[in-house]
C-alpha positions as CSV (number, residue, x, y, z in Angstrom):
1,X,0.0,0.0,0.0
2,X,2.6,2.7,0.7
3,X,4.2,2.1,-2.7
4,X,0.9,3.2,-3.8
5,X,0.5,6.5,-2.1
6,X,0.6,9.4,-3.5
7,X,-1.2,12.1,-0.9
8,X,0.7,13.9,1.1
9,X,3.0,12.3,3.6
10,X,1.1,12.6,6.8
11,X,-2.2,11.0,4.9
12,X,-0.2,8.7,3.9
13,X,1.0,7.8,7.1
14,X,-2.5,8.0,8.2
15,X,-3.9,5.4,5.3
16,X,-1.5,3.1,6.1
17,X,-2.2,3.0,9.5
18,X,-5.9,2.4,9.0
19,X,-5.3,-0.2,6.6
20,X,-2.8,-2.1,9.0
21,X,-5.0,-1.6,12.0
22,X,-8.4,-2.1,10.7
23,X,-8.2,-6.3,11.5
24,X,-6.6,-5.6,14.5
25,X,-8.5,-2.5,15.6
26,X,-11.7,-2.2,14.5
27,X,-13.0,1.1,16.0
28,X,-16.4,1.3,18.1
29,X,-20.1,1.4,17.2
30,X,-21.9,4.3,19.4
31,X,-25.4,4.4,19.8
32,X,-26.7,7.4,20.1
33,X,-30.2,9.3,20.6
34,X,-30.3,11.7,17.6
35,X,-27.5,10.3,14.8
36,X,-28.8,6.5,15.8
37,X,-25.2,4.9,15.0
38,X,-21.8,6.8,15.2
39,X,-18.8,4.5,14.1
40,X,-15.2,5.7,15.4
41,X,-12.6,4.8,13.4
42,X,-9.3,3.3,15.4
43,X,-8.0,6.9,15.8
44,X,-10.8,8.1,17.2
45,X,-11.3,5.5,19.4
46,X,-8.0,5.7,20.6
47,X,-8.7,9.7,21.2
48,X,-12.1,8.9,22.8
49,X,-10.3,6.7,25.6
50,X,-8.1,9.0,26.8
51,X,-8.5,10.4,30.4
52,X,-8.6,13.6,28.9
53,X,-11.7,13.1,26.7
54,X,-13.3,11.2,29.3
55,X,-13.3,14.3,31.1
56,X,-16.0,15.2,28.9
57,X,-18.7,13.1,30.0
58,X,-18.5,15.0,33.4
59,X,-18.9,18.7,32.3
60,X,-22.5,19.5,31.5
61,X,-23.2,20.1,27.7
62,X,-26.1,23.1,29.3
63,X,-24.7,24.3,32.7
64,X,-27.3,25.0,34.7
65,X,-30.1,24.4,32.3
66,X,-30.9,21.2,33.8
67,X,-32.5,23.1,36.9
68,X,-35.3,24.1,34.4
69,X,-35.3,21.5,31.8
70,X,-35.2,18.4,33.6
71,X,-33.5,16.2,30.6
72,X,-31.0,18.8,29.9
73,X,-28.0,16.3,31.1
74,X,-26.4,15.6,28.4
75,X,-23.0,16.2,28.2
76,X,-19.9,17.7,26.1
77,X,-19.0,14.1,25.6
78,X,-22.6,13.1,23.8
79,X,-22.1,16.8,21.8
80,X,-18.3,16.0,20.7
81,X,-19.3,12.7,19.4
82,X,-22.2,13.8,17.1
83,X,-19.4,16.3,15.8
84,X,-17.7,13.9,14.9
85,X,-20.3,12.0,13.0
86,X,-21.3,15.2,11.2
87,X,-17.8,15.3,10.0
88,X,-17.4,12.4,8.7
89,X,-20.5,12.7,6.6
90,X,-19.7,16.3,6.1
91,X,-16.6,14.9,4.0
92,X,-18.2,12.0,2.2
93,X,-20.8,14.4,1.0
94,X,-18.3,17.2,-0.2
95,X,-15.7,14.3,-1.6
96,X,-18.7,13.7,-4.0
97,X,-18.0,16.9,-6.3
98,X,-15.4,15.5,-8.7
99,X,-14.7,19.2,-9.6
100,X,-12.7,19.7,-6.8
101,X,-9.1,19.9,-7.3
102,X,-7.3,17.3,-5.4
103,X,-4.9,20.1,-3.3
104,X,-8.4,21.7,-2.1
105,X,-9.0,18.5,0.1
106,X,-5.3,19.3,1.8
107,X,-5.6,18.4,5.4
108,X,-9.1,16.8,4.9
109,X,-7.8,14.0,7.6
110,X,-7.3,16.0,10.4
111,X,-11.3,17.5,10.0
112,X,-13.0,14.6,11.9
113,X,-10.5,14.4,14.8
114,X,-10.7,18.4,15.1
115,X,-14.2,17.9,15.4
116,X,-14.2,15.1,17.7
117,X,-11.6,17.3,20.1
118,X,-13.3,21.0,19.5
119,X,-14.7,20.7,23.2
120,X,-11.6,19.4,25.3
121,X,-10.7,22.2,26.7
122,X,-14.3,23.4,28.1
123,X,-14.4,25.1,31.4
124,X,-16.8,22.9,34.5
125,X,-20.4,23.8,33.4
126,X,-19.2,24.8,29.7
127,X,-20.0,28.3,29.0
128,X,-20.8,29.9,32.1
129,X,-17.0,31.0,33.4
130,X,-16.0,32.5,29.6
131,X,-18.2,35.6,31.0
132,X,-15.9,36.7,33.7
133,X,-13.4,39.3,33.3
134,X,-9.8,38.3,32.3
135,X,-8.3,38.0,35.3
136,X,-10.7,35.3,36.8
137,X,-10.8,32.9,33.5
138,X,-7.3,31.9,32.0
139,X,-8.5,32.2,28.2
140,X,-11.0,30.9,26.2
141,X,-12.0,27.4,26.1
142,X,-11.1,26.7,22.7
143,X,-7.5,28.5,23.1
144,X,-7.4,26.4,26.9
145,X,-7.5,23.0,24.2
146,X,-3.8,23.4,23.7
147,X,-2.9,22.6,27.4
148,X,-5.0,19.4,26.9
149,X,-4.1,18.5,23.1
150,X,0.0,18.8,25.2
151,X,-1.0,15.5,27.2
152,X,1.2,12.7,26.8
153,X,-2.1,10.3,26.4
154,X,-3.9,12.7,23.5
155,X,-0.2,12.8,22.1
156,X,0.1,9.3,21.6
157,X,-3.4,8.9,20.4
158,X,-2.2,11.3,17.7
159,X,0.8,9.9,16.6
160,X,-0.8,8.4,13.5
161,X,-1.7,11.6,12.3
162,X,1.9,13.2,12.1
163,X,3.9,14.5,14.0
164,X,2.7,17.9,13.8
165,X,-1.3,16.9,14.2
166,X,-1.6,18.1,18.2
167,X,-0.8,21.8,16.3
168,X,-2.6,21.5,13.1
169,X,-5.7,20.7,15.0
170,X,-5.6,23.6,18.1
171,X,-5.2,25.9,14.7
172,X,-8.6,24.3,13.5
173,X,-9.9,24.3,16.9
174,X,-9.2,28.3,17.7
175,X,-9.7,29.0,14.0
176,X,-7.1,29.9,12.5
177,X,-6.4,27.4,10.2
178,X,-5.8,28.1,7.0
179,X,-6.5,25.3,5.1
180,X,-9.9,25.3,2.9
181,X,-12.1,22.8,4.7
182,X,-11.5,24.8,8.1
183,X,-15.1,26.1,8.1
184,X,-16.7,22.7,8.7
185,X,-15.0,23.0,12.2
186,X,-15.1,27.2,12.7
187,X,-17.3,29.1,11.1
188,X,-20.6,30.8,10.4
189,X,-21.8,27.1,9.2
190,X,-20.1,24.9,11.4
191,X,-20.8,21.2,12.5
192,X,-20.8,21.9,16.3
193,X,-23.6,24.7,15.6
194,X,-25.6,21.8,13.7
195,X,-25.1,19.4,16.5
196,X,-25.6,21.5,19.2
197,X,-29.2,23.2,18.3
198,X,-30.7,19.8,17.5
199,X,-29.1,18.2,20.7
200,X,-29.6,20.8,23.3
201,X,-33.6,21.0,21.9
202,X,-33.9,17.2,21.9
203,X,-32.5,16.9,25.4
204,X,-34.3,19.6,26.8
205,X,-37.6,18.7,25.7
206,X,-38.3,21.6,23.1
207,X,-39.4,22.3,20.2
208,X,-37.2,25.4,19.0
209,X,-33.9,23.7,17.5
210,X,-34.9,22.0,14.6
211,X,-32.5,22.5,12.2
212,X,-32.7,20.6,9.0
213,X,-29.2,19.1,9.0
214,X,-29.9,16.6,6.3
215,X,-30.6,19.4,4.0
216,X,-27.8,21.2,5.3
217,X,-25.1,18.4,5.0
218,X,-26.5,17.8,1.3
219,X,-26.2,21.3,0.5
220,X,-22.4,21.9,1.9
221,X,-19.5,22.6,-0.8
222,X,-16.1,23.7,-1.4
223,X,-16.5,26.6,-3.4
224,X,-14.3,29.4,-4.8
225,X,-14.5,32.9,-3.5
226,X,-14.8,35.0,-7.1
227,X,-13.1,37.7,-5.3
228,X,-9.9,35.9,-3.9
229,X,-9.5,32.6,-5.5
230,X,-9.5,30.7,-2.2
231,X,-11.5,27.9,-2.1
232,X,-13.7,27.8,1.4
233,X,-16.6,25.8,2.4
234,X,-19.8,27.1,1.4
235,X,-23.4,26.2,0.5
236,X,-25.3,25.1,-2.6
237,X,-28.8,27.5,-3.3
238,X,-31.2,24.3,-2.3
239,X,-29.9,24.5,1.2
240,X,-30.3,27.8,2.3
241,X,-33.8,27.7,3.5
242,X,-32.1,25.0,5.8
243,X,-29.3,27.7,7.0
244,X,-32.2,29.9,8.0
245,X,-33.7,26.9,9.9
246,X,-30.6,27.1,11.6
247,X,-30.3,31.0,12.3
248,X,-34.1,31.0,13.3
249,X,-33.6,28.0,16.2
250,X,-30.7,29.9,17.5
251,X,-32.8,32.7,18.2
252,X,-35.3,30.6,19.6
253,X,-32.9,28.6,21.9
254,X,-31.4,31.7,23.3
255,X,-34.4,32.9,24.1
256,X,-36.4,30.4,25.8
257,X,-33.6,27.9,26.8
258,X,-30.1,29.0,27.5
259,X,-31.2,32.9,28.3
260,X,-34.2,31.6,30.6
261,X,-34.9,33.6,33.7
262,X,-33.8,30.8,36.1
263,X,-31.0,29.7,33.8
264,X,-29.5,33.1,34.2
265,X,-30.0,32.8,37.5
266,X,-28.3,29.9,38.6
267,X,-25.9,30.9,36.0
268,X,-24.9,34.4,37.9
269,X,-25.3,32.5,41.0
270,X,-21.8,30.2,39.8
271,X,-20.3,33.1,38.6
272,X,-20.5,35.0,41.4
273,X,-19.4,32.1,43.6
274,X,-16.0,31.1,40.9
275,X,-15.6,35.7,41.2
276,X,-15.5,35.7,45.1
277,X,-13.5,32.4,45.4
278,X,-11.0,33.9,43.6
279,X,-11.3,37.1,44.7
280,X,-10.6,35.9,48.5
281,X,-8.0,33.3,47.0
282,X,-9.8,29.5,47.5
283,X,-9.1,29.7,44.0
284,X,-6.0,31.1,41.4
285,X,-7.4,31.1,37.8
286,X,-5.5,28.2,36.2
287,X,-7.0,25.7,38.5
288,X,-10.3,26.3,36.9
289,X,-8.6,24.3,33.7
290,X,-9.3,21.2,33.9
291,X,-11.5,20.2,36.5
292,X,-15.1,18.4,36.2
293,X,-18.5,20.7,37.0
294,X,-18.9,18.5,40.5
295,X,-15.1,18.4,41.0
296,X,-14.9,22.3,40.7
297,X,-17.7,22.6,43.0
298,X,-16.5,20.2,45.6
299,X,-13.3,21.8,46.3
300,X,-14.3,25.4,46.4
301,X,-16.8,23.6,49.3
302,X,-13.9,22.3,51.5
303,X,-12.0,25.2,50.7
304,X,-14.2,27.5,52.0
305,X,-15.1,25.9,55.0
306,X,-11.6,25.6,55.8
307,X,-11.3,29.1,55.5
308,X,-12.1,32.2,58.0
309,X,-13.6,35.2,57.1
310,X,-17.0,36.1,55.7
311,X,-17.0,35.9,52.3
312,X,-15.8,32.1,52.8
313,X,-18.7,31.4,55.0
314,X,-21.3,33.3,52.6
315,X,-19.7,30.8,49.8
316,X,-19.5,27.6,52.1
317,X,-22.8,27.7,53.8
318,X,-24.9,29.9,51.9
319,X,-23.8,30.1,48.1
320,X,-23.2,26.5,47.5
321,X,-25.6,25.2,48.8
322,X,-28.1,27.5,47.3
323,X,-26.9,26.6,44.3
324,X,-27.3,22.8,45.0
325,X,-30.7,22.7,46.5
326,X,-31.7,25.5,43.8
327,X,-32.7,28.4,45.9
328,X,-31.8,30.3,43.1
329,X,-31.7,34.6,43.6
330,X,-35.0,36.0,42.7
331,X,-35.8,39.0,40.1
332,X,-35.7,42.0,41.9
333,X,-36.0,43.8,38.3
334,X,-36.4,42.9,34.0
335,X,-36.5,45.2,31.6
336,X,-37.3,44.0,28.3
337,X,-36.0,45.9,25.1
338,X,-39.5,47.4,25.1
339,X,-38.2,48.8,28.3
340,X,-35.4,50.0,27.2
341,X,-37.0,52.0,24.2
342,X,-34.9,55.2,23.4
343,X,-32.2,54.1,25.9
344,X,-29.0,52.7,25.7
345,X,-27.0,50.2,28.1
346,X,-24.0,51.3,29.1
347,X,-21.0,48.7,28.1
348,X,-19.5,48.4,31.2
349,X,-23.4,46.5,32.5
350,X,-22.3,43.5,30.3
351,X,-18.5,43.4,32.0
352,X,-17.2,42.3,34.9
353,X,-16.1,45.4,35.8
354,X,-15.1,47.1,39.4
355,X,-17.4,49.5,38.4
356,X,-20.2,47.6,37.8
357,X,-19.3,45.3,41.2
358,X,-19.5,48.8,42.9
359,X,-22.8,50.0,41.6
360,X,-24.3,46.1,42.7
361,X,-23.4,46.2,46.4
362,X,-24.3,49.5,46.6
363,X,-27.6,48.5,45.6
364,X,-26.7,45.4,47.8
365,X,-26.4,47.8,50.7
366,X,-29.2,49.5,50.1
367,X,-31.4,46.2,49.5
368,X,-30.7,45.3,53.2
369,X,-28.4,42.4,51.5
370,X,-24.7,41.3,51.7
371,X,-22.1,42.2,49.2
372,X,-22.3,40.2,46.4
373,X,-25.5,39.2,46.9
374,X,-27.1,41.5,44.0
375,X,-26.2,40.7,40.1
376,X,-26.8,42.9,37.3
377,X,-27.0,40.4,34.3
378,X,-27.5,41.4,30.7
379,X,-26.4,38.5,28.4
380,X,-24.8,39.2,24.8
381,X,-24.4,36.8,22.0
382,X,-23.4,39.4,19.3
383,X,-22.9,36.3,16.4
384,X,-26.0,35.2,17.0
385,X,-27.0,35.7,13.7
386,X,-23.5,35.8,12.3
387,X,-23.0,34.9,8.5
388,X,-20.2,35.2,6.4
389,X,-20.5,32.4,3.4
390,X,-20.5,31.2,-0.3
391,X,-23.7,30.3,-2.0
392,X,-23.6,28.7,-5.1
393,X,-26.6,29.6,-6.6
394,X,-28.5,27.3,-9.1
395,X,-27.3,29.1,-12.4
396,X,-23.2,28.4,-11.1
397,X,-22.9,32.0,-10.0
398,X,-20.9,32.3,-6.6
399,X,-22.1,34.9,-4.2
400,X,-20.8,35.8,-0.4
401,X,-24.1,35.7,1.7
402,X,-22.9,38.9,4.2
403,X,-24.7,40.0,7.6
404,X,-27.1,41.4,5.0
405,X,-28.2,38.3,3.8
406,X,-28.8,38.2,-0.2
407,X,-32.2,39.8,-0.9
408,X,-35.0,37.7,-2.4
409,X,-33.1,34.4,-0.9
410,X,-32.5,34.8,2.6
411,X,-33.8,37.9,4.2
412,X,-33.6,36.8,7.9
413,X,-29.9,38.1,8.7
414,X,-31.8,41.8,7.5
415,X,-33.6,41.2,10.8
416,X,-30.9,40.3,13.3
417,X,-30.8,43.5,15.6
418,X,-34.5,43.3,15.9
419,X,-34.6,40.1,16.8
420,X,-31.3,40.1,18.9
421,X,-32.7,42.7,20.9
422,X,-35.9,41.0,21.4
423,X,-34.1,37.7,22.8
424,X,-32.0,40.1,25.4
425,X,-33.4,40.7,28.5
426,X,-31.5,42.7,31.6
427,X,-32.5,41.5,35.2
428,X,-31.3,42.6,38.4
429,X,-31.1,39.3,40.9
430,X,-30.8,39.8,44.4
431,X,-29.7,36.8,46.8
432,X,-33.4,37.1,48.8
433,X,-36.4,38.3,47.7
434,X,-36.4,41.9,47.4
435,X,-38.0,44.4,44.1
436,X,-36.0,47.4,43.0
437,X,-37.8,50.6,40.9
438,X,-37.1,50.6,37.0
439,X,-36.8,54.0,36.5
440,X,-34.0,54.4,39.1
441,X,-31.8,51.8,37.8
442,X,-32.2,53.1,34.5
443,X,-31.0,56.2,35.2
444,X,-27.7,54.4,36.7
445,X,-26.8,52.1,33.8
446,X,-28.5,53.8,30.8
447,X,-28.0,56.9,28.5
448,X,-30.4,57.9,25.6
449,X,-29.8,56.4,22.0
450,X,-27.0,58.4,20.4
451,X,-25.1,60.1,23.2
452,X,-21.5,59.3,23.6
């Protein structure tokens, strides 16, 4: 077989391996609740049973979602896997177009394994720790995936792929690959957005994230950008009413699922917790790398109690297990955009900031509560209706479908700060049941439209 290869060297490599493992090795057959059966392929299988991916199964795919959505259990493990599958179908479908010139596929490989390791290096309780300040959270999860994709175990799982895989993967990962099938893993029509609407609405027992993925799979291409030359992947004209499935049930899943009242709640609840642990040192940032959800939780626990001083016994008897038993902090105040009409929310409500932590224990103070104990929370998801992509359309003409969508195809994108404002809510929580006036926190964190 290897007289026979003429691919690059590392795919060669990685044929050859295959081909000498697959009586010896013969992969594993997943079942799984939405893609039925997912095959891994030796590599994968070798990646899946590492200590490091097995992490996975113990960080919650929804954080806290599962205090309002019962089902919502399922875990980065279940999400990374579908991934996976997508990817691998992903390819057979775009390997289909004999047009392609055989360089455009360069690093094609390495797509299923980026997609199967995307998640490693997620945070306990996923998302929810990516919205403190800097100096709480190391880095982003997806840059954190190079301290994991370092491991001696991952390493060796890797081997097969070259010796340079471990970095040609974190550059798919964190997106900034350059190679021309880098968009199935980051980017405006990525595989982990596909898996992740349909799993997090099938888990949670809702109907708002149907996506058509079939459509959506059938419709992806490697197509030329008429401006650069570049090849990138794209979409064929008969699947774009199947992307704006897809932009429509992430508006409706940030709405009604992961921006839920008591989601938030539990969410600001953690953050606060992970801000004041650090804060007090229980905790230095870089342990928050690596640790499981109950892990994480466990050892700010002993830590605390451990520990004199107040804000350690407000974390140790009061905040954890409020968190636990879901005694969740209560609305004091939401403003809807409606609200908000004619006003604008200052930046720094959406921070971290010292002077936002000021303004909430003032309010804490005046509230009759401790500091800490009130949480201004306005959520943002700016790319939530994000689009930068090829269409093919049916005539052969290549066009870039743009935040403005194309008009007369796909006129949703057109809407996006309508309907992003809609999904956003601001609440004020307060750790005990207390109400605060509207128009007096306005004044505080607000300024009309158009003033600087």
């Amino acid at each position: 077989m290897a007289g026979q290869c003429t691919r690059s060297e590392d795919k060669c490599l990685l044929a050859e391996y295959l081909f000498r493992m697959s009586d010896k090795l013969a992969g594993k057959v997943i079942r799984d609740p939405l893609w039925n059966t997912i095959r891994l392929d030796p590599i994968a299988a070798q990646i899946v049973d590492t200590a490091e991916f097995q992490r996975l199964r113990y960080i919650r795919q929804l954080g806290f979602t599962h205090l309002v959505y019962p089902g919502a259990t399922h875990t980065r493990f279940d999400h990374a896997l579908g991934v996976y599958h997508l990817a691998t179908v992903a390819l057979g479908r775009i390997r289909e177009n004999r047009r392609i010139p055989p360089e455009v596929l360069q690093g094609e490989h390495l797509i299923p394994y980026a997609a199967l390791l995307h998640d490693i290096g997620h945070y306990p309780f996923s998302h929810a720790l990516e919205e403190l300040e800097a100096e709480y959270v190391p880095t982003h999860h997806e840059e954190v995936s190079g301290q994991f994709l370092a491991s001696a175990s991952l390493r060796d799982a890797l081997i097969p792929l070259g010796s340079t895989a471990p970095e040609l993967l974190l550059e798919l990962i964190s997106g900034q690959s350059q190679i021309p099938l880098r968009g199935l893993v980051s980017g405006a029509l990525d595989l982990d957005k596909m898996e992740y609407l349909r799993r997090d609405a099938h888990f949670s027992g809702v109907p708002y994230g149907e996506v058509d993925v079939s459509r959506l799979l059938q419709g992806l291409a490697l197509l030329r950008d008429p401006d650069s030359g570049e090849y990138e992947v794209g979409v064929q004209e008969k699947a774009v009413a199947a992307v704006e499935s897809l932009l429509f049930a992430k508006y409706q899943m940030f709405r009604n699922v992961y921006w839920h009242h008591a989601v938030r709640a539990a969410t600001v609840l953690y953050k606060r917790i992970v801000e004041e642990a650090v804060d007090i040192g229980l905790l230095v940032s870089h342990e928050l790398v690596g640790p499981t959800d109950e892990e994480l939780l466990y050892e700010i626990g002993r830590r605390a109690h451990e520990a004199d001083g107040e804000a350690a016994e407000r974390i140790g008897t009061r905040w954890l297990p409020a968190l636990r038993q879901r005694r969740l902090p209560k609305r004091a105040l939401e403003l809807t955009a409606a609200d908000l009409a004619g006003r604008q929310v200052e930046d720094w409500v959406v921070s971290g900031s010292p002077h936002k932590r000021a303004i909430e224990d003032d309010l804490a103070l005046d509230l009759g509560l401790e500091p800490g104990e009130v949480v201004i929370d306005f959520p943002a998801k700016k790319a939530m209706f994000q689009l930068n992509v090829l269409v093919e359309r049916r005539d052969g003409q290549i066009q870039r479908l743009g935040l403005g969508g194309l008009p007369g195809l796909l006129d949703l994108p057109r809407l996006a700060d309508n309907l992003y404002t809609t999904a956003r809510v601001l609440r004020v929580f307060t750790f005990g049941q207390r109400s605060i006036l509207a128009d007096d926190l306005i004044a505080r964190i607000t300024r009309p439209t158009g003033t600087a």
